[in-house]
C-alpha positions in Angstrom: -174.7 -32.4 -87.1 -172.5 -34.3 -89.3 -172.3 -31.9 -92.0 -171.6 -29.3 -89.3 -168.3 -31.1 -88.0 -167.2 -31.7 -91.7 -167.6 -27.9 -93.0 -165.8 -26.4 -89.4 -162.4 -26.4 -90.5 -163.3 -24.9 -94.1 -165.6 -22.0 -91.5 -162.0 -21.3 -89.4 -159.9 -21.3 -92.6 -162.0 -18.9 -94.7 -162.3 -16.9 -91.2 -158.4 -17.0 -91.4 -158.4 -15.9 -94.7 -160.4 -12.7 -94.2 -158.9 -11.6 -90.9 -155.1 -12.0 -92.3 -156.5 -9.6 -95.9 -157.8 -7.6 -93.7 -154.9 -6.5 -91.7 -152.8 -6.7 -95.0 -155.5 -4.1 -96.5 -154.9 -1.7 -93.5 -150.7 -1.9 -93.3 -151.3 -0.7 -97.3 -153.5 1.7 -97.1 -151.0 3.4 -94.0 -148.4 3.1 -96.6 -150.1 4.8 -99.1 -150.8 8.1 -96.3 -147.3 7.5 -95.3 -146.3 8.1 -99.0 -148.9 11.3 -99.3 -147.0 13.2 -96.8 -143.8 13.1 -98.8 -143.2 16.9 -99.8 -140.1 18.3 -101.3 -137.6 18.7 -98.7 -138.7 15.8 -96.6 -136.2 12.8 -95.9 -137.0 9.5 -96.5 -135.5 5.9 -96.0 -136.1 3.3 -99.3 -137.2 0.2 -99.2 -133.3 -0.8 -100.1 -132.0 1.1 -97.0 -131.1 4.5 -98.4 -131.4 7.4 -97.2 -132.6 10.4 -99.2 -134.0 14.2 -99.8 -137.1 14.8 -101.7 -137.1 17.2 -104.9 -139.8 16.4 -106.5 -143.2 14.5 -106.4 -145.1 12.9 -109.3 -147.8 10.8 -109.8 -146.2 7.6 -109.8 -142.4 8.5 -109.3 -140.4 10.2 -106.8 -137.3 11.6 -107.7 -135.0 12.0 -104.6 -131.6 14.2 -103.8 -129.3 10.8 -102.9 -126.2 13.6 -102.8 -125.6 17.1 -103.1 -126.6 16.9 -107.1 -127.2 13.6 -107.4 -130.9 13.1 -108.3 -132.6 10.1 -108.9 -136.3 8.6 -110.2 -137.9 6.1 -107.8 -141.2 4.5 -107.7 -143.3 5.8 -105.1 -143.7 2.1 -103.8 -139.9 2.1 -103.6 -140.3 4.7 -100.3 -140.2 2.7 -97.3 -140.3 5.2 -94.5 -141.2 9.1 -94.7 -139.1 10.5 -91.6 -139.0 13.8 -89.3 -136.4 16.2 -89.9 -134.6 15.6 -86.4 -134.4 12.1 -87.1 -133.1 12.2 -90.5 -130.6 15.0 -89.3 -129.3 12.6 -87.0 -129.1 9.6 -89.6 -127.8 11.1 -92.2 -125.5 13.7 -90.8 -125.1 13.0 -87.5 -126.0 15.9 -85.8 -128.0 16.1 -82.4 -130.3 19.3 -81.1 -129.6 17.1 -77.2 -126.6 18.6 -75.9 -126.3 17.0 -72.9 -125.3 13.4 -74.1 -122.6 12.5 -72.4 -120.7 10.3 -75.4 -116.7 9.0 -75.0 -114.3 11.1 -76.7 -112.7 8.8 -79.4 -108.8 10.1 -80.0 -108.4 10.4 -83.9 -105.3 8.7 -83.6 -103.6 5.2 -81.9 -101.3 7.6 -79.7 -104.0 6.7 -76.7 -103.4 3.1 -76.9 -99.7 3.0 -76.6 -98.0 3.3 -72.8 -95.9 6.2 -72.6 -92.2 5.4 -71.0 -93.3 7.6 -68.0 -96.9 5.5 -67.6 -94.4 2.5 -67.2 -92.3 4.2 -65.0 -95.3 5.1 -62.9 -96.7 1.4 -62.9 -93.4 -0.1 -62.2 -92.5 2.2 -58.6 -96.8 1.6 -58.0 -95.5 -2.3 -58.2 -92.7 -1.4 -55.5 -95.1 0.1 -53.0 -97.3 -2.5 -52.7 -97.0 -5.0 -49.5 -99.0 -8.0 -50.5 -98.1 -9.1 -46.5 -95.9 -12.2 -47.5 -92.8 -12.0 -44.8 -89.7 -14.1 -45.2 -89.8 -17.6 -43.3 -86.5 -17.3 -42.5 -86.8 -14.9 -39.9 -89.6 -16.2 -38.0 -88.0 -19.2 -36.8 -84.4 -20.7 -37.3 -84.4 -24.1 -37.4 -81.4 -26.4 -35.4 -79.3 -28.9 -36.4 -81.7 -31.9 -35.2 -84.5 -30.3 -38.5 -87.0 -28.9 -35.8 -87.6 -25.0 -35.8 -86.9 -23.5 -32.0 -89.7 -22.7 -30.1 -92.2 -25.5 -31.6 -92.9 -29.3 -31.4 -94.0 -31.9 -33.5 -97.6 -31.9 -32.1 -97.8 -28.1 -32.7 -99.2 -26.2 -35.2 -96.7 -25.4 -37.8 -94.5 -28.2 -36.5 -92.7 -29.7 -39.6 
């Protein structure tokens, strides 16, 4: 029983061991398929974050369109994602097959963000319309010559 207690931990670690190889041995062999569907034509992302076409496929090597002729060698290891055509459409060029996103209209220019003379003329009479209900004190009650205001007392409310 002894023996038992003093060889669990090694049991759990070697257990470790095999389930995280394992899982490492599946994520590369999905990387390998994911790298056998690369055809000529098909985008791709690299492992560095560009994005590029590809032109030709070779054992080892990839060599990729990285701008309208610009072509360069990679390794095939170097790929990091094989993508669909409508989502490296709307990567790279920024074109979208949904047109019924709504998206803000961005003004090429700063023209926008400057208030017109006749935007301040409109926000200045807006200013003169509104009543914010404050009335002059001076015509609610007038006070006399003793300091009290007519019509109250000292023990009323509002007496001063």
């Amino acid at each position: 029983m002894n023996s038992l207690v003093t060889f669990l931990p090694f049991i759990v670690l070697i257990g470790a061991m095999f389930l995280m190889t394992r899982s490492a041995k599946k994520k590369q062999q999905a990387a390998v398929q994911m790298r056998e569907q690369m055809t000529p034509g098909t985008g791709v992302r690299t492992i560095g974050g560009m994005y590029a076409t590809v032109k030709e496929v070779g054992d080892d090597t990839v060599t990729l369109e990285v701008a309208p002729g610009v072509h360069a060698m990679y390794a095939k290891n170097a790929i990091g994602a094989v993508l669909e055509d409508e989502e490296y459409n709307r990567i790279v060029h920024g074109t979208t097959d949904d047109l019924t996103i709504d998206t803000p209209v961005v003004p090429d220019d700063a023209s926008s963000l400057v208030e017109s003379a006749e935007d301040k003329a409109a926000d200045e009479a807006e200013a003169k319309k509104l009543d914010l209900g404050k009335k002059d004190e001076s015509t609610d009650a007038e006070p006399k010559a003793d300091g009290k205001t007519e019509g109250k007392t000292e023990g009323e409310t509002g007496a001063k």
